[in-house]
mmCIF file of the N, C-alpha and C atoms, coordinates in Angstrom:
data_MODEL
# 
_entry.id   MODEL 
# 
loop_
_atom_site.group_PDB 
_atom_site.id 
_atom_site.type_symbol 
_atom_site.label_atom_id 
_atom_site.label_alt_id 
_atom_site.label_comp_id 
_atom_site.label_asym_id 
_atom_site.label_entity_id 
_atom_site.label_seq_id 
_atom_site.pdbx_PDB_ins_code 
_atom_site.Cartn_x 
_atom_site.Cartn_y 
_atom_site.Cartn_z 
_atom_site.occupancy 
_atom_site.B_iso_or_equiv 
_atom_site.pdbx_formal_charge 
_atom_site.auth_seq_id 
_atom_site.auth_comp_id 
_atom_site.auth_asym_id 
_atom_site.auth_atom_id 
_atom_site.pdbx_PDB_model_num 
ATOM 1   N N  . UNK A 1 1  ? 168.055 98.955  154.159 1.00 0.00 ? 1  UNK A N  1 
ATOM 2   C CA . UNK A 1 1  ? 167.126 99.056  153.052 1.00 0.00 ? 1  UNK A CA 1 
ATOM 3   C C  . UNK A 1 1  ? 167.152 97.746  152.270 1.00 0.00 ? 1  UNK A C  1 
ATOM 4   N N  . UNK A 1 2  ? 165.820 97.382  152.130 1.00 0.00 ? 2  UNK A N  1 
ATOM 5   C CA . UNK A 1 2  ? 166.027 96.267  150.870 1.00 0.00 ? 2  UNK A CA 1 
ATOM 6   C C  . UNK A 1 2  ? 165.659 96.269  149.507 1.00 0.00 ? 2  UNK A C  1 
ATOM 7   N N  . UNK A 1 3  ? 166.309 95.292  148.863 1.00 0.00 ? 3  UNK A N  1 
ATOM 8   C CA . UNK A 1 3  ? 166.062 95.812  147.271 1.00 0.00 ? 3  UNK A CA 1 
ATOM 9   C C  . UNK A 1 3  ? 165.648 94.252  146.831 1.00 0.00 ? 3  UNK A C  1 
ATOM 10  N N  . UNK A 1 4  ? 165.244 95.102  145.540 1.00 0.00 ? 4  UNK A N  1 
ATOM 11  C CA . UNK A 1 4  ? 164.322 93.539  144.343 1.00 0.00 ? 4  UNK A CA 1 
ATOM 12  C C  . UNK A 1 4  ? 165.104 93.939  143.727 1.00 0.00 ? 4  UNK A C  1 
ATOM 13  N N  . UNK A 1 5  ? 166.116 92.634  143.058 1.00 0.00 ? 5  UNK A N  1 
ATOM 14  C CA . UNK A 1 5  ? 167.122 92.837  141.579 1.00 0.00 ? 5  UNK A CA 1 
ATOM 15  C C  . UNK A 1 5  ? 167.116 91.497  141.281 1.00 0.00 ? 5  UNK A C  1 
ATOM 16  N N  . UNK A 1 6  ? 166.632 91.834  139.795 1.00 0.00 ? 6  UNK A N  1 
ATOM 17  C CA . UNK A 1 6  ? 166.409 90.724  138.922 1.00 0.00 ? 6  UNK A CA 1 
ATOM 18  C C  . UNK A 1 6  ? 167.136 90.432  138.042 1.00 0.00 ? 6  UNK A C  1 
ATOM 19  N N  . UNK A 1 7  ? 167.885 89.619  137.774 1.00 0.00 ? 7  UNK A N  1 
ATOM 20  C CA . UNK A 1 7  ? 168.673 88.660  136.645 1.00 0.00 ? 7  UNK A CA 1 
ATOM 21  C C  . UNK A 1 7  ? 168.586 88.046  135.934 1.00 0.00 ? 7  UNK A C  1 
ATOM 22  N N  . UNK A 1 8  ? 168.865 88.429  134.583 1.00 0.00 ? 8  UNK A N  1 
ATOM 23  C CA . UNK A 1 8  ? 168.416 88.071  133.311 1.00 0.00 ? 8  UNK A CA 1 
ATOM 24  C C  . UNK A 1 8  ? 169.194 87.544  132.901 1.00 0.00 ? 8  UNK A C  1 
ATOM 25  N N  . UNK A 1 9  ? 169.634 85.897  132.537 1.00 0.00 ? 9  UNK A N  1 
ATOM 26  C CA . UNK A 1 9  ? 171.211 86.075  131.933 1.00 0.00 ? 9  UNK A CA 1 
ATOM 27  C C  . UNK A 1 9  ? 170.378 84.472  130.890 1.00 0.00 ? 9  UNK A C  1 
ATOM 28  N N  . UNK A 1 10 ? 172.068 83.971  130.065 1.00 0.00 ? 10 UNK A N  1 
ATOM 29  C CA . UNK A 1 10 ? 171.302 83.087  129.156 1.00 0.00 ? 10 UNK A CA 1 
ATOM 30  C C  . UNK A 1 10 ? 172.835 81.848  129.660 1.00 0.00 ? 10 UNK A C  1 
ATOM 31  N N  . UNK A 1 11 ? 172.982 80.745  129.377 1.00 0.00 ? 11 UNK A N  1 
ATOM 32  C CA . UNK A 1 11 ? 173.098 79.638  129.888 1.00 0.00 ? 11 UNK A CA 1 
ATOM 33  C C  . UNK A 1 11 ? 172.772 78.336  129.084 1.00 0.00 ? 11 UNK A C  1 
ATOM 34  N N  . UNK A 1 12 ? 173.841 77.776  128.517 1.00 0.00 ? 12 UNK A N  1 
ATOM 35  C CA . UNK A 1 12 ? 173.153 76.701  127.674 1.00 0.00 ? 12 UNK A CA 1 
ATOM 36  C C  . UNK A 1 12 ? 172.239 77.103  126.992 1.00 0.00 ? 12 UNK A C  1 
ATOM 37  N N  . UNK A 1 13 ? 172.396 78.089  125.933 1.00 0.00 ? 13 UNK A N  1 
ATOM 38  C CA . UNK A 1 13 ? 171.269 78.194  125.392 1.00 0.00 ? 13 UNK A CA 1 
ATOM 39  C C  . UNK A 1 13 ? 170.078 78.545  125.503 1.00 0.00 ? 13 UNK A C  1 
ATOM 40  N N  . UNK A 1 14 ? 169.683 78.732  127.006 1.00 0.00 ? 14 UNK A N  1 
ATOM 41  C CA . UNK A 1 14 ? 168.465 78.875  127.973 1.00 0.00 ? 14 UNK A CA 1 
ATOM 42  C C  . UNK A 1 14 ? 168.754 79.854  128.457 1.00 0.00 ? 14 UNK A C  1 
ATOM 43  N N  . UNK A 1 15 ? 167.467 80.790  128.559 1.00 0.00 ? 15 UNK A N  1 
ATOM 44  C CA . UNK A 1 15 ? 166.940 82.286  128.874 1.00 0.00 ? 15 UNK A CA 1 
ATOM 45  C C  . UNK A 1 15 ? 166.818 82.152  130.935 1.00 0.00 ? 15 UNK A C  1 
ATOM 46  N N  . UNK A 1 16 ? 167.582 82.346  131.721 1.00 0.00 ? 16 UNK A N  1 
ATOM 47  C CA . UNK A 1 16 ? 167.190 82.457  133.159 1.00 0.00 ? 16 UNK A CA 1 
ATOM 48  C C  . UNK A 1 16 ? 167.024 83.817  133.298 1.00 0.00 ? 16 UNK A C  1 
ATOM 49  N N  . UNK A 1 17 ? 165.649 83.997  134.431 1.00 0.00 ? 17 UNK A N  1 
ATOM 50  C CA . UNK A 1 17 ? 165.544 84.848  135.336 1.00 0.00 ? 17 UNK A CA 1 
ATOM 51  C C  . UNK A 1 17 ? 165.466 84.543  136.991 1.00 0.00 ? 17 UNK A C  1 
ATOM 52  N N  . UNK A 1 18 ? 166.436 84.967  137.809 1.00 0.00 ? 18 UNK A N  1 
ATOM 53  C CA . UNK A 1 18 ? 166.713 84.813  138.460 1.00 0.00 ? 18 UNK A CA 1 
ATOM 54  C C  . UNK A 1 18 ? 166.284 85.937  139.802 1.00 0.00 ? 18 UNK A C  1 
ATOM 55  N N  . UNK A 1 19 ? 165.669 86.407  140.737 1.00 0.00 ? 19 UNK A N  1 
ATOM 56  C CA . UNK A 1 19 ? 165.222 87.413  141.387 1.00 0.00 ? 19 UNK A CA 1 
ATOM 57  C C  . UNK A 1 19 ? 165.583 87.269  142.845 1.00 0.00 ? 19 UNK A C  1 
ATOM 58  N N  . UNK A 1 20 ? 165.614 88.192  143.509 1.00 0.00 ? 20 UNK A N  1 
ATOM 59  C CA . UNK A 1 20 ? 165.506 87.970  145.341 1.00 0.00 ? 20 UNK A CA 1 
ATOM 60  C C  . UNK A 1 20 ? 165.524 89.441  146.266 1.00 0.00 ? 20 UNK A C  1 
ATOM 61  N N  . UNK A 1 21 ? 165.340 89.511  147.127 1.00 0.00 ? 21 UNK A N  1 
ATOM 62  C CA . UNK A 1 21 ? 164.962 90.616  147.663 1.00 0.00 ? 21 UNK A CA 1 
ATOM 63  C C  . UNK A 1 21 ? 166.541 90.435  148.463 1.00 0.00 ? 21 UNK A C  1 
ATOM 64  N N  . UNK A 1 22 ? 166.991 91.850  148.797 1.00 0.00 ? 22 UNK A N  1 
ATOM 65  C CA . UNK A 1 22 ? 168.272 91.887  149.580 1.00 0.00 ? 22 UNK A CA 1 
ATOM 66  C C  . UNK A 1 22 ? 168.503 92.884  150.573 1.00 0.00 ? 22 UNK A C  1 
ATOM 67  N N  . UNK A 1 23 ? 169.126 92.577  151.629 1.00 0.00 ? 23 UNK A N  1 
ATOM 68  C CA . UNK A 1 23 ? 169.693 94.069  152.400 1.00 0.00 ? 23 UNK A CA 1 
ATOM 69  C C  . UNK A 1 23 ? 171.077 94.562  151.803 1.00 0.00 ? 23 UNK A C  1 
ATOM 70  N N  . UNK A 1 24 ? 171.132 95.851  151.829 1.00 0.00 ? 24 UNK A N  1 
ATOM 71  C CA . UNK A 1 24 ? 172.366 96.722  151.628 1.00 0.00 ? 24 UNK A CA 1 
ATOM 72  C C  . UNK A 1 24 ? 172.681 96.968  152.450 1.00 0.00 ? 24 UNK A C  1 
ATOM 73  N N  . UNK A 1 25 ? 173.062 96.655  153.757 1.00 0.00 ? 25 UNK A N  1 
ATOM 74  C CA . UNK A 1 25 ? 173.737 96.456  154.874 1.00 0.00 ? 25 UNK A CA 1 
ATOM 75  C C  . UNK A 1 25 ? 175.043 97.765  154.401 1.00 0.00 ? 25 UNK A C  1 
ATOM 76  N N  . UNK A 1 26 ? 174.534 98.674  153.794 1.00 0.00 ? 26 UNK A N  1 
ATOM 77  C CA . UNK A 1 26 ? 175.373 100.398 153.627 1.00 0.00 ? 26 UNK A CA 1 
ATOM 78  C C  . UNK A 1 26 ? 176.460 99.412  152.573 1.00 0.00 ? 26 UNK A C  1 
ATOM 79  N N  . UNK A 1 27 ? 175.907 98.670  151.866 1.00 0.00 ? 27 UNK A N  1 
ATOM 80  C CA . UNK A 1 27 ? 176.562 98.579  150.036 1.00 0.00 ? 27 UNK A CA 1 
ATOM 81  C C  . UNK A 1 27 ? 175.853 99.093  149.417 1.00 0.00 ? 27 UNK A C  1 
ATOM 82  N N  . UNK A 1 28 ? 176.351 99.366  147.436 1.00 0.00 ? 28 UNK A N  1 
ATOM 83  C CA . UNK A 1 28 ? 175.301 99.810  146.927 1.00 0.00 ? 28 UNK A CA 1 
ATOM 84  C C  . UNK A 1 28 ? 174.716 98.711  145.975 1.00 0.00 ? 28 UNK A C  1 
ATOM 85  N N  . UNK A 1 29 ? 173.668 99.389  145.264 1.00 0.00 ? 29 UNK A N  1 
ATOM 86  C CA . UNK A 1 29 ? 172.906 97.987  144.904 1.00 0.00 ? 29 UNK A CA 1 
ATOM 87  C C  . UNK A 1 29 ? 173.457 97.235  143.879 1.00 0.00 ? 29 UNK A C  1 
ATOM 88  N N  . UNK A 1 30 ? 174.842 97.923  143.020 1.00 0.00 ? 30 UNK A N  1 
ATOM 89  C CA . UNK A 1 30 ? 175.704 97.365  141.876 1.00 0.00 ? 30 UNK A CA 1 
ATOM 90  C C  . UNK A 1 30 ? 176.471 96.399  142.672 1.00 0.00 ? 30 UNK A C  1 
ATOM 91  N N  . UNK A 1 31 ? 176.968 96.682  143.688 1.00 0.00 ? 31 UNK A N  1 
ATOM 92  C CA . UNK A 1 31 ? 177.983 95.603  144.550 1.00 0.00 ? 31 UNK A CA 1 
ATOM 93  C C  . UNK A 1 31 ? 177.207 94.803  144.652 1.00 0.00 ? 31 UNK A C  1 
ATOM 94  N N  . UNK A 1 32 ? 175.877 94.913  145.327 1.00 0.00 ? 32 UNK A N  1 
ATOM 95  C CA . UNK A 1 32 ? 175.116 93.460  145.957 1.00 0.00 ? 32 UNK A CA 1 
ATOM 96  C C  . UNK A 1 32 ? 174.434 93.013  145.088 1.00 0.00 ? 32 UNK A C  1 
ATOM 97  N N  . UNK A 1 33 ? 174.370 93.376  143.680 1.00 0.00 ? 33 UNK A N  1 
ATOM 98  C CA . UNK A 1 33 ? 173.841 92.674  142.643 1.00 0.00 ? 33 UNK A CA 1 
ATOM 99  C C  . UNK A 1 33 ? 175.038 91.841  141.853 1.00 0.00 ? 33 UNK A C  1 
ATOM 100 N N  . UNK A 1 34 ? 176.162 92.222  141.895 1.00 0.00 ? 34 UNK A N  1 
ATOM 101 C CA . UNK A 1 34 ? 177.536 91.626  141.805 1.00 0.00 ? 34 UNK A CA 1 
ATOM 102 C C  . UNK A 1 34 ? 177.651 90.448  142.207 1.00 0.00 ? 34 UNK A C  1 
ATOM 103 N N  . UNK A 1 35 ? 177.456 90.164  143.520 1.00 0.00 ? 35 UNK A N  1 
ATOM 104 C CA . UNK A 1 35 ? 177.678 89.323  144.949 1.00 0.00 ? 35 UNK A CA 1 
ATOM 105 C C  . UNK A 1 35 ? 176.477 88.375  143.939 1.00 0.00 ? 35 UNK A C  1 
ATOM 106 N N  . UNK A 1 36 ? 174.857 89.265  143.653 1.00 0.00 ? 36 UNK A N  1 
ATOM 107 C CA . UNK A 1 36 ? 174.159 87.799  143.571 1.00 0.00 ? 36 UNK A CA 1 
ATOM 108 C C  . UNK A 1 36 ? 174.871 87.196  142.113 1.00 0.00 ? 36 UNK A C  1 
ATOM 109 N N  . UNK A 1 37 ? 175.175 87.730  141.425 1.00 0.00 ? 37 UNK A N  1 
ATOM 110 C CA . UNK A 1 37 ? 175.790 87.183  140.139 1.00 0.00 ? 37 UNK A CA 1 
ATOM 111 C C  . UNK A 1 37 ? 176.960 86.400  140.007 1.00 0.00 ? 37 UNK A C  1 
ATOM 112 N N  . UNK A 1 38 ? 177.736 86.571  141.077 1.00 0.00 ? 38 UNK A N  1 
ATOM 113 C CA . UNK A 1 38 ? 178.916 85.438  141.082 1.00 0.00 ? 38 UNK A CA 1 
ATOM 114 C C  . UNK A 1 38 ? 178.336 84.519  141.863 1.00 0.00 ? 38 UNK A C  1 
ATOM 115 N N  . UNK A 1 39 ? 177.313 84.481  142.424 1.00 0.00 ? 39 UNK A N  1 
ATOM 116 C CA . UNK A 1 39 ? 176.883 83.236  143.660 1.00 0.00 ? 39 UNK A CA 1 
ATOM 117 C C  . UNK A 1 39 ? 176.039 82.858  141.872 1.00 0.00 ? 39 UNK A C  1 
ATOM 118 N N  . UNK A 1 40 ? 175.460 83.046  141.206 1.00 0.00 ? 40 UNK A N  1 
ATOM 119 C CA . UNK A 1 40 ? 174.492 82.452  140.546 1.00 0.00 ? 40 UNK A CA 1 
ATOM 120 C C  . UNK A 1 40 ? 175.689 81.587  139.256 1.00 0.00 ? 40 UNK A C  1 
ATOM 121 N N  . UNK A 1 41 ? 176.759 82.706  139.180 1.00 0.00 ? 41 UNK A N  1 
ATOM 122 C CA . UNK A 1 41 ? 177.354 81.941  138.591 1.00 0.00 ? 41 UNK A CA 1 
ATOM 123 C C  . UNK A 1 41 ? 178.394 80.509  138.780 1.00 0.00 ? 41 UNK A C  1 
ATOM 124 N N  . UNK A 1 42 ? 178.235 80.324  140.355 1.00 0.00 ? 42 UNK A N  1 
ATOM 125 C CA . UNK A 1 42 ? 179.415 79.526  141.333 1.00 0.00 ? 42 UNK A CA 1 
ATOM 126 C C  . UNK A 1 42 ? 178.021 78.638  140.994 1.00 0.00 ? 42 UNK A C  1 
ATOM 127 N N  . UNK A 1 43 ? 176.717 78.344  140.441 1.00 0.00 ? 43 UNK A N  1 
ATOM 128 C CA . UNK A 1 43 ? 176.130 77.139  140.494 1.00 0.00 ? 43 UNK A CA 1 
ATOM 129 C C  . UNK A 1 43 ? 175.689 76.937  138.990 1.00 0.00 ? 43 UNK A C  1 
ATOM 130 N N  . UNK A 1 44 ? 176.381 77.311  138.346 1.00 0.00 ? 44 UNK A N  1 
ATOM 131 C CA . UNK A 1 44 ? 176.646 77.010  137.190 1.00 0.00 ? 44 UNK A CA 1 
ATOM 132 C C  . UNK A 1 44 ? 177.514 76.109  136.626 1.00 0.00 ? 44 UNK A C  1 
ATOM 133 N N  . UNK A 1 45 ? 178.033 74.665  135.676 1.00 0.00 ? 45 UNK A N  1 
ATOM 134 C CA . UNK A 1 45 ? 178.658 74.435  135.616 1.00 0.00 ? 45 UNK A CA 1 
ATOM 135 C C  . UNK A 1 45 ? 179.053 74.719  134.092 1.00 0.00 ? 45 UNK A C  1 
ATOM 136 N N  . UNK A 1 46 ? 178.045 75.646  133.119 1.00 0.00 ? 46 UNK A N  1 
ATOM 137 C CA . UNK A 1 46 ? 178.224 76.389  132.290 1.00 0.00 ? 46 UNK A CA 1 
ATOM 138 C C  . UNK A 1 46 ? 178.711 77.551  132.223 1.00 0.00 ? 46 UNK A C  1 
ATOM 139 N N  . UNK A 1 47 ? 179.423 78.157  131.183 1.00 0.00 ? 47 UNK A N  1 
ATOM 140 C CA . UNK A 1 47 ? 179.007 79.681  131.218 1.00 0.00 ? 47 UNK A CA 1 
ATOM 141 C C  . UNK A 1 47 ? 178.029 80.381  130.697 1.00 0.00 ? 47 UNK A C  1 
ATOM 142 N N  . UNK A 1 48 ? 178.272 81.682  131.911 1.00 0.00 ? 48 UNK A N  1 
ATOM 143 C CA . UNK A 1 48 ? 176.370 82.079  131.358 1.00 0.00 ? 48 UNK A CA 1 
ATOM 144 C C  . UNK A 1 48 ? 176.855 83.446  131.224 1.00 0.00 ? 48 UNK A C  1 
ATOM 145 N N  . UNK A 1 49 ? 175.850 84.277  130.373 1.00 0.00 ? 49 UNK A N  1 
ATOM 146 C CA . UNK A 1 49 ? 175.764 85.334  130.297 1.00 0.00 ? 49 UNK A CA 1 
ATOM 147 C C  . UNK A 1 49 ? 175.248 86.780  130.368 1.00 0.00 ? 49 UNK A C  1 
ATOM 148 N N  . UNK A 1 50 ? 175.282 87.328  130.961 1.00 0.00 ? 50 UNK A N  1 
ATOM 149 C CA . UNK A 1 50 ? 174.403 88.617  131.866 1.00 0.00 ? 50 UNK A CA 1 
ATOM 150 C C  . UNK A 1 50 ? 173.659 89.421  130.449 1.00 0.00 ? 50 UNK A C  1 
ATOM 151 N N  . UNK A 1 51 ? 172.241 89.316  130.263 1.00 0.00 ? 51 UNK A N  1 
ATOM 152 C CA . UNK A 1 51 ? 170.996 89.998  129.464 1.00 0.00 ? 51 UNK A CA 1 
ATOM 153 C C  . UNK A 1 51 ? 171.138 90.966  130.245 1.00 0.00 ? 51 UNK A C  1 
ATOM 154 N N  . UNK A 1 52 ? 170.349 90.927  131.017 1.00 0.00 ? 52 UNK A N  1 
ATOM 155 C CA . UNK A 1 52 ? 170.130 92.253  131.769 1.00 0.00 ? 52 UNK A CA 1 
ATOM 156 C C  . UNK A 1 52 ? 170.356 92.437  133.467 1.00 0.00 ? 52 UNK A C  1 
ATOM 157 N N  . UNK A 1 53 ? 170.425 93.575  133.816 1.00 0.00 ? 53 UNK A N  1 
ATOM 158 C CA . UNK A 1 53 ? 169.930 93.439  135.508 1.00 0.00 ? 53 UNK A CA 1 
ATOM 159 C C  . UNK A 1 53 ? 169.042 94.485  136.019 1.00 0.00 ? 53 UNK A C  1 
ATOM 160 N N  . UNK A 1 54 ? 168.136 94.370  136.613 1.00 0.00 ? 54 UNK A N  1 
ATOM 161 C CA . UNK A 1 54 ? 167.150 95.363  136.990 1.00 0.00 ? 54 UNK A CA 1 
ATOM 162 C C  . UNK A 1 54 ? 167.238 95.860  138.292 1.00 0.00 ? 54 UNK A C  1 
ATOM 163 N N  . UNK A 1 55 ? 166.886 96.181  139.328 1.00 0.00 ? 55 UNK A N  1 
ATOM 164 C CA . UNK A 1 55 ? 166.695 96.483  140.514 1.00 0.00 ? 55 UNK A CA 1 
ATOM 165 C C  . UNK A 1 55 ? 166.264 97.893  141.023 1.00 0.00 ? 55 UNK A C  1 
ATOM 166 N N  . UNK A 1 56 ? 164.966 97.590  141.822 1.00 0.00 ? 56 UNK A N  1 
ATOM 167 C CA . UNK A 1 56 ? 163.322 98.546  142.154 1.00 0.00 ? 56 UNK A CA 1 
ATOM 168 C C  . UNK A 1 56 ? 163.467 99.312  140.595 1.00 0.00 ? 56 UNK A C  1 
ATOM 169 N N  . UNK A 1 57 ? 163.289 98.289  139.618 1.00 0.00 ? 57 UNK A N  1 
ATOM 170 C CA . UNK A 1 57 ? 163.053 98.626  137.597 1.00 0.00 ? 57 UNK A CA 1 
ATOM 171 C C  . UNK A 1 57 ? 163.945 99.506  137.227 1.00 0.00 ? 57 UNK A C  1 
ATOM 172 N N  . UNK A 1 58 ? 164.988 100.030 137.955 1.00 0.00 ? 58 UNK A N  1 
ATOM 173 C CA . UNK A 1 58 ? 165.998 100.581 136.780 1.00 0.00 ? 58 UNK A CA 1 
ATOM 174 C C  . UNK A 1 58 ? 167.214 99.786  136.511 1.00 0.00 ? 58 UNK A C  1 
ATOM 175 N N  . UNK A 1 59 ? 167.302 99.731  135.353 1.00 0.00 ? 59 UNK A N  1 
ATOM 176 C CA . UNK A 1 59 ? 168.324 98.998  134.462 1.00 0.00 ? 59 UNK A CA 1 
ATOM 177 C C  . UNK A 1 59 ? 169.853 99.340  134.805 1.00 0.00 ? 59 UNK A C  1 
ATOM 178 N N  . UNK A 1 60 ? 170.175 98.095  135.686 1.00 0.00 ? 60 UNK A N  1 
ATOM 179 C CA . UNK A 1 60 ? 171.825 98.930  136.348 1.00 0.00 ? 60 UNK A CA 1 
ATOM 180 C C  . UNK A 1 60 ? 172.633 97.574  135.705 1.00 0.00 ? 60 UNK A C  1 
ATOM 181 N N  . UNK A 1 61 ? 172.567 96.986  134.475 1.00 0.00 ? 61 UNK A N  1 
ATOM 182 C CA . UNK A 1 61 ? 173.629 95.984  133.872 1.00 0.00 ? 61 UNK A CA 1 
ATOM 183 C C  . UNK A 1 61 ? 174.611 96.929  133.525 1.00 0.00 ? 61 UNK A C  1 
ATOM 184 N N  . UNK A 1 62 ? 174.766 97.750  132.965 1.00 0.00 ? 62 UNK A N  1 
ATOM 185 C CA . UNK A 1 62 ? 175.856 98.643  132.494 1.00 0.00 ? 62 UNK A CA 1 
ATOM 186 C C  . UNK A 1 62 ? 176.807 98.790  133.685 1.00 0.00 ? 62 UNK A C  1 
ATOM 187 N N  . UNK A 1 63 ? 176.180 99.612  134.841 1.00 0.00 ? 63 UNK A N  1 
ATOM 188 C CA . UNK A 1 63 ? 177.153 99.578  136.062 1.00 0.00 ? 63 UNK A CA 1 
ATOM 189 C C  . UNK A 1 63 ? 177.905 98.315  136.834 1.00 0.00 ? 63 UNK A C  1 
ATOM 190 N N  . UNK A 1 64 ? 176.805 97.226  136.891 1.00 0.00 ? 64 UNK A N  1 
ATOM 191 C CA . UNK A 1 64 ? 177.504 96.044  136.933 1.00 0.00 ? 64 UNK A CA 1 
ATOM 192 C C  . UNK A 1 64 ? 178.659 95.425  135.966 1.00 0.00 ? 64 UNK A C  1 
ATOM 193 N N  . UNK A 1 65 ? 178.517 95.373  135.094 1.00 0.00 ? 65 UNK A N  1 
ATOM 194 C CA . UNK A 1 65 ? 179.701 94.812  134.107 1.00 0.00 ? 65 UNK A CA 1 
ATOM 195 C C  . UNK A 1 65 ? 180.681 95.909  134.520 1.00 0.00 ? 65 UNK A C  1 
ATOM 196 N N  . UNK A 1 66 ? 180.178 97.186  134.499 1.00 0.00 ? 66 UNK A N  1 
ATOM 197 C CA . UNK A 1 66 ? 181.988 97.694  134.707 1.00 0.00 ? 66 UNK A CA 1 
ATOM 198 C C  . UNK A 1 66 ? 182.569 96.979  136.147 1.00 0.00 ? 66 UNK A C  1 
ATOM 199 N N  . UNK A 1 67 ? 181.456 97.246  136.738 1.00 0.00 ? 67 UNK A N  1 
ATOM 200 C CA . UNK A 1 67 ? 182.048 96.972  138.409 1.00 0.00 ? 67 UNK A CA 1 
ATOM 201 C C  . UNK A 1 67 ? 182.378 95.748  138.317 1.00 0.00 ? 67 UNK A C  1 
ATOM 202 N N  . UNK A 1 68 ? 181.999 94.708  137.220 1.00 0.00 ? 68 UNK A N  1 
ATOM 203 C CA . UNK A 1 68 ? 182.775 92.961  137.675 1.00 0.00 ? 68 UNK A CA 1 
ATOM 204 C C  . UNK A 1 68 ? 184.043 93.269  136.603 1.00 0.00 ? 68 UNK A C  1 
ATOM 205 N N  . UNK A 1 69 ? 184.464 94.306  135.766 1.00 0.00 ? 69 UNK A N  1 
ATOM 206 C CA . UNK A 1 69 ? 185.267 94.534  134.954 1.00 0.00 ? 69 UNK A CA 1 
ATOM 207 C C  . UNK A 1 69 ? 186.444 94.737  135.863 1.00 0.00 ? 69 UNK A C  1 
ATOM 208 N N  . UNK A 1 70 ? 186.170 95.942  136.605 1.00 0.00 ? 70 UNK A N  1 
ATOM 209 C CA . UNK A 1 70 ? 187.066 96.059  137.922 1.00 0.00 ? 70 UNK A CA 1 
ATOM 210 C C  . UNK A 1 70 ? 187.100 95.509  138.414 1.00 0.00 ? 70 UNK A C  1 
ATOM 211 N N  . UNK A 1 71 ? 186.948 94.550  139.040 1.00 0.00 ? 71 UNK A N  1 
ATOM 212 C CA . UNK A 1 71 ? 187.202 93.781  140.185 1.00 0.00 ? 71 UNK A CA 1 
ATOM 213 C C  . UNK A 1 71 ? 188.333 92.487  139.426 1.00 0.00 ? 71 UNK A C  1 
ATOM 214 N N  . UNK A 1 72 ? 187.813 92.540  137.962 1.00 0.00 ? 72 UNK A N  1 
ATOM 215 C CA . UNK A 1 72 ? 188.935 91.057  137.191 1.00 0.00 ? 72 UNK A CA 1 
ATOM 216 C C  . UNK A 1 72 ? 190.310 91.731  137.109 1.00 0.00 ? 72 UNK A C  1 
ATOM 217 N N  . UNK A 1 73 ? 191.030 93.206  136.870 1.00 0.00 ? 73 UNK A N  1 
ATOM 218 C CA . UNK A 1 73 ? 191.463 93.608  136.153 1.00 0.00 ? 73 UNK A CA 1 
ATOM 219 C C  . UNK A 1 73 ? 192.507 93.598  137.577 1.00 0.00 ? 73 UNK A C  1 
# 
């Protein structure tokens, strides 16, 4: 299955949206929206910060932050 998840985050001061279509290769879409958020953040040489995350329009930032919460801890 593929998914649209969009990334909202801020960066120097600056508002990014960031988007891409993905396979879930049997992940769910909080993990592989995870995956795009540390790749977006590995080309950063700022820190940035997660606004929102969307994917097929429902609002899954809440599940993400816990799930990158877990994964630091």
């Amino acid at each position: 299955m593929t998914v649209l998840i969009q990334i909202h985050y801020i960066t120097s001061d600056n508002k990014i949206l960031r988007r891409g279509s993905f396979q879930l290769k049997g992940r769910s879409k909080e993990e592989t929206a995870l995956d795009f958020w540390r790749w977006i953040k590995k080309e950063h040489p700022y820190e940035c910060e997660i606004e929102k995350i969307i994917c097929e329009g429902e609002d899954i930032t809440d599940k993400v932050k816990e799930l990158e919460k877990a994964h630091l801890d």
